[in-house]
C-alpha positions as a Python dict, from the first residue, in 0.01 Angstrom:
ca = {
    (1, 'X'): (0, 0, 0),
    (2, 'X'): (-168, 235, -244),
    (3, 'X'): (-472, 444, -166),
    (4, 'X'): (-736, 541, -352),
    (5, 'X'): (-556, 879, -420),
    (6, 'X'): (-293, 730, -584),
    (7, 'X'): (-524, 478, -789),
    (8, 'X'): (-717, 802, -901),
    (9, 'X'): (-399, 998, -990),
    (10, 'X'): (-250, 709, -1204),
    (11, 'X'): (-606, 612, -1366),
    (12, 'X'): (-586, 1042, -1456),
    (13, 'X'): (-253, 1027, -1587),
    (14, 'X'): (-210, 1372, -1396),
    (15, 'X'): (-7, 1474, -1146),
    (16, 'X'): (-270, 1661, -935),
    (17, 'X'): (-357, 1443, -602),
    (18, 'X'): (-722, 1431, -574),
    (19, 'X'): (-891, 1394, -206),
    (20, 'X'): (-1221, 1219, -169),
    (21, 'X'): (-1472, 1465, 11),
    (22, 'X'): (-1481, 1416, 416),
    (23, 'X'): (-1769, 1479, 622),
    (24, 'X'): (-1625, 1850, 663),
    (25, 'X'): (-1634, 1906, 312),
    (26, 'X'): (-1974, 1785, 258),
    (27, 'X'): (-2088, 2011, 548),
    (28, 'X'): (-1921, 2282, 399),
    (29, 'X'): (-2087, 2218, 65),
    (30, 'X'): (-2436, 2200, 251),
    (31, 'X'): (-2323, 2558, 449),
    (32, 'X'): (-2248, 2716, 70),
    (33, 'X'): (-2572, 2592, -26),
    (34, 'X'): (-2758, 2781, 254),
    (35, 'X'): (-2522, 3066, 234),
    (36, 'X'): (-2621, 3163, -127),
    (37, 'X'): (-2985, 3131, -61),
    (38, 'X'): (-2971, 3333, 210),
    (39, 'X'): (-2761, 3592, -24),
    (40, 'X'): (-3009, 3541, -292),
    (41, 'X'): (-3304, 3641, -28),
    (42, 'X'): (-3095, 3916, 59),
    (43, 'X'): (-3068, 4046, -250),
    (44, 'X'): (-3403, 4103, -369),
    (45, 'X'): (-3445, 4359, -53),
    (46, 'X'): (-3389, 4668, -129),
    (47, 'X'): (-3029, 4843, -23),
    (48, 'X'): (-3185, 5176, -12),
    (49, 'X'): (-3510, 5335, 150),
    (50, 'X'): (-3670, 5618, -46),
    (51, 'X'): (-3569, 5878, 221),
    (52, 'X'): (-3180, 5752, 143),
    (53, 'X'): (-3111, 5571, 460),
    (54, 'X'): (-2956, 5226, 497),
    (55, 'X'): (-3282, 5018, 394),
    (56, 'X'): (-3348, 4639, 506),
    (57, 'X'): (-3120, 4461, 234),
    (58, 'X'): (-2788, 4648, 312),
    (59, 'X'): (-2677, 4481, 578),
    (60, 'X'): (-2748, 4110, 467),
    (61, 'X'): (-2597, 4156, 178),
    (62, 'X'): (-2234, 4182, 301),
    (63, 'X'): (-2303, 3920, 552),
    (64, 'X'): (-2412, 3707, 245),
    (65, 'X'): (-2127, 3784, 32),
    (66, 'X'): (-1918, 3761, 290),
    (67, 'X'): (-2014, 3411, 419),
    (68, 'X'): (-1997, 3259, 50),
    (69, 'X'): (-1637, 3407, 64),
    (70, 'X'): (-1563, 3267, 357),
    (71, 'X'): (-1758, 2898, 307),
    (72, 'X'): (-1612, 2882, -36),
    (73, 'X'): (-1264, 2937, 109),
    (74, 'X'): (-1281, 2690, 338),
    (75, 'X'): (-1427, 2427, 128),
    (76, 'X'): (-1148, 2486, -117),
    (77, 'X'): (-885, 2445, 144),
    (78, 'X'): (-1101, 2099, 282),
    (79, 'X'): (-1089, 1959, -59),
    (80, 'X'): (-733, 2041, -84),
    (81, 'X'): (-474, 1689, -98),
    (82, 'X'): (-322, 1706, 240),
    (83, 'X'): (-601, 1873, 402),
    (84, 'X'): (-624, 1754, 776),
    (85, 'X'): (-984, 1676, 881),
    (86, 'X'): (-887, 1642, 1199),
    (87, 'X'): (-1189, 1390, 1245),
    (88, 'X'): (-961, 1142, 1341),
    (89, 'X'): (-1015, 1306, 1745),
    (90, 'X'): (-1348, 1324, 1712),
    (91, 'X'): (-1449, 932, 1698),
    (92, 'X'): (-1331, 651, 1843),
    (93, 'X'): (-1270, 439, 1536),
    (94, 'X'): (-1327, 88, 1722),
    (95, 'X'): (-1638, 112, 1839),
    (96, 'X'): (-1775, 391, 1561),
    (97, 'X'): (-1901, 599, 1845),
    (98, 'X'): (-1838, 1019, 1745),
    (99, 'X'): (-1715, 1216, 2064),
    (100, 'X'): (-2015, 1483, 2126),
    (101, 'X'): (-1749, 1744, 2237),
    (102, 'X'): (-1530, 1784, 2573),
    (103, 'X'): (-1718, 2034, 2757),
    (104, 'X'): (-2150, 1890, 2696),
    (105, 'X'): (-2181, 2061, 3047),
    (106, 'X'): (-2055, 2401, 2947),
    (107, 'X'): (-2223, 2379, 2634),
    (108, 'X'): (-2527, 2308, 2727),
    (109, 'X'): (-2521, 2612, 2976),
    (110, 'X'): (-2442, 2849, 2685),
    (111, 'X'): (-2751, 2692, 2505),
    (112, 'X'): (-2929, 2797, 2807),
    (113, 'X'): (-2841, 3117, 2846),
    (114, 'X'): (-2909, 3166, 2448),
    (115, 'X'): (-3258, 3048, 2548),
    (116, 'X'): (-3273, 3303, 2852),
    (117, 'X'): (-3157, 3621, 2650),
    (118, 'X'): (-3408, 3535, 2404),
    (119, 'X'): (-3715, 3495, 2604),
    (120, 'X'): (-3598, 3840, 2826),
    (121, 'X'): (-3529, 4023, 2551),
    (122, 'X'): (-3827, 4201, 2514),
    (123, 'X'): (-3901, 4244, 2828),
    (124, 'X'): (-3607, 4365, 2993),
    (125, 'X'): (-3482, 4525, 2682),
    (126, 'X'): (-3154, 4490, 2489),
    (127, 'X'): (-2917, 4620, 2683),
    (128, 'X'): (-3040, 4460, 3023),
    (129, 'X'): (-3080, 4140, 2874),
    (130, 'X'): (-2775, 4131, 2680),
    (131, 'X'): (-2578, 4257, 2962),
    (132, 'X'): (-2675, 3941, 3163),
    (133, 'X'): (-2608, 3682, 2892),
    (134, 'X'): (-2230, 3863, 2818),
    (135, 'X'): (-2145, 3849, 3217),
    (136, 'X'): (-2281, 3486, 3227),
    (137, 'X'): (-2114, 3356, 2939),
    (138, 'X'): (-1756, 3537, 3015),
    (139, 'X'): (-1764, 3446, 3351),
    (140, 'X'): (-1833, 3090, 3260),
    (141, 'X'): (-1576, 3107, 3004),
    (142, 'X'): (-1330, 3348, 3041),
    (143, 'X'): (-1261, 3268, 3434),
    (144, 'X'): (-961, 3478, 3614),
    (145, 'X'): (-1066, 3803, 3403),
    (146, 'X'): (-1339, 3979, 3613),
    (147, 'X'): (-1257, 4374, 3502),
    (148, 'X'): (-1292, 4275, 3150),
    (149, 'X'): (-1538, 4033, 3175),
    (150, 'X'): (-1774, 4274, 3318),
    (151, 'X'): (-1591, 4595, 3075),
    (152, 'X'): (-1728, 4393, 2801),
    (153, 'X'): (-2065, 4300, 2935),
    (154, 'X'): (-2177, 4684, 3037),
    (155, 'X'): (-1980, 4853, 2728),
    (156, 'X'): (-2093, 4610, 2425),
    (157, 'X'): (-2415, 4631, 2519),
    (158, 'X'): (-2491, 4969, 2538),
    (159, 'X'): (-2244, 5042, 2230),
    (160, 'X'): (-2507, 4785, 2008),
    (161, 'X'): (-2794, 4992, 2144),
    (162, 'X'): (-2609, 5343, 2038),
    (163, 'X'): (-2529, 5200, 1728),
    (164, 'X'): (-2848, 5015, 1603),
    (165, 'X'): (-3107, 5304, 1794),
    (166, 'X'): (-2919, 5607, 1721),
    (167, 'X'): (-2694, 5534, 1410),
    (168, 'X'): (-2941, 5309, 1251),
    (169, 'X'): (-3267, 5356, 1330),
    (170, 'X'): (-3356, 5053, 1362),
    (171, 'X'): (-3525, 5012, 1725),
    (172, 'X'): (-3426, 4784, 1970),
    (173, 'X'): (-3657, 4707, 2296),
    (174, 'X'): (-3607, 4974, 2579),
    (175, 'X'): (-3739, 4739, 2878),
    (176, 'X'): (-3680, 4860, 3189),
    (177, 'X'): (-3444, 5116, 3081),
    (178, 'X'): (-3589, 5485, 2945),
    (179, 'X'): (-3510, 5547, 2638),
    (180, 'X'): (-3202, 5783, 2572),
}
């Protein structure tokens, strides 16, 4: 039995095996598409304020440039022959149906708590808020590990806040907390 590989490498008279894009690929390819965009956007802020400082485009930019890297990269390696999708686990390929994920229930709690440190952000401030969204999340997900669940949900925090109020500049929401 010959696939369509094959019948596209002999019609090519090449010896390169050519894949037909999957559904990752073409995801990928939409991801790339949004990726440079964003870069694009990025780039006509300015990387520089008068005064010297970091301005509003520095910091986009390498998240840009770094997510074409990274989209590109993986695009490459999903268009590569041989490339497993792995979509074969996440259908079931008699009835068509696509599996929406083993854990909806957890999921859908993260999405909640998303939602939660979103609308309290502001008003209890960024390191309350995100202090309660880290301890809900690890403890939902990283059970057995209470010291550095709750290391990482006091610490990260308040290491953002040093490093975007102090280092940066750039203001985050005090809340309830005075600012320090």
């Amino acid at each position: 039995m010959t696939s369509a590989v094959d019948e596209s490498e002999a019609a090519a008279g090449t010896g390169r095996r050519l894949r037909r894009p999957s559904g990752r690929a073409i995801f990928l390819g939409i991801v790339l598409v949004i990726v440079a965009v964003y870069t694009d956007m990025a780039f006509d802020l300015e990387w520089r304020t008068q005064a010297g400082r970091i301005g509003p485009g520095y910091f986009p930019r390498i998240i840009g440039i770094l997510g074409l890297v990274l989209t590109l990269a993986l695009l490459v390696i999903s268009l590569r022959a041989g490339a497993v999708d792995g979509e074969e686990e996440l259908g079931d390929e008699e009835t068509g149906e696509a599996d929406l994920g083993r854990h909806p229930g957890t999921m859908l709690l993260v999405v909640t708590a998303t939602a939660v440190l979103v609308a309290l952000f502001t008003s209890l401030g960024a390191i309350v808020s995100c202090a309660i969204f880290l301890a809900a999340t690890l403890f939902l997900l990283n059970r057995g590990h209470r010291v550095t669940n709750v290391v990482i949900s006091l610490a990260l925090p308040v290491l953002m806040y040093l490093l975007f109020q102090s280092f940066l500049n750039a203001g985050l929401p005090d809340g309830l907390l005075p600012r320090f």
